[in-house]
N, C-alpha and C positions, 0 to 999 in steps of 0.2 A: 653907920648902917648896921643894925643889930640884924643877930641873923637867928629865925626862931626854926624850931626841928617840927615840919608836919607827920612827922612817922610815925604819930602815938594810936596805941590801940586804944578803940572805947572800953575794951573787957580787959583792962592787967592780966588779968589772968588766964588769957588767950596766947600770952607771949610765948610760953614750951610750947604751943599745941604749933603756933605759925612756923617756929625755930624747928619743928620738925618735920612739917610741911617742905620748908625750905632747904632741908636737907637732903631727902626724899629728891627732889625736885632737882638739885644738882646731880645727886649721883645718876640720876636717868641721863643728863645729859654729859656727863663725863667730868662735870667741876669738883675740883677737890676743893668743898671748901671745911674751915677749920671754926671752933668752938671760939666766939668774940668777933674781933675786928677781922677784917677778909680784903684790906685796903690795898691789897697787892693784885687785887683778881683785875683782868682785863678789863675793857668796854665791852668787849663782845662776851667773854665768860658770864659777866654778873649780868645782862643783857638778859643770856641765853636762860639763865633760873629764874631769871623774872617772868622768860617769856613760857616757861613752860610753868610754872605755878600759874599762871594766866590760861593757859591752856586747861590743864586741870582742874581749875574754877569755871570755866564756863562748859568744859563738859559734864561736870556734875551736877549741872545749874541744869542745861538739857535734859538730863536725863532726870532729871526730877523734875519735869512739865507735865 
């Protein structure tokens, strides 16, 4: 069973913009996370930055109706 990575951006060159997005997006909710790998962080930690980058893309999605 090969295992293929869906996590690729269409623009490379969007990677620092999203890396900093997702920075942003922990420290609002209290995640220390660190430059690389972050394979230590909880369910609920990496959860919680997912859910707030989610939150902040559909509010700016709103707000630009």
């Amino acid at each position: 069973m090969s295992s293929k990575n869906s996590n690729r951006l269409n623009v490379p060159e969007a990677r620092s913009a999203m890396d900093k997005f997702k920075m942003q997006a922990a420290n609002e909710v209290g995640v220390n996370l660190k430059e690389g790998y972050n394979g230590d962080l909880t369910s609920r930690e990496a959860g919680s930055v997912g859910g707030q980058m989610v939150k902040r893309m559909i509010e700016s999605y709103e707000k630009n109706l």
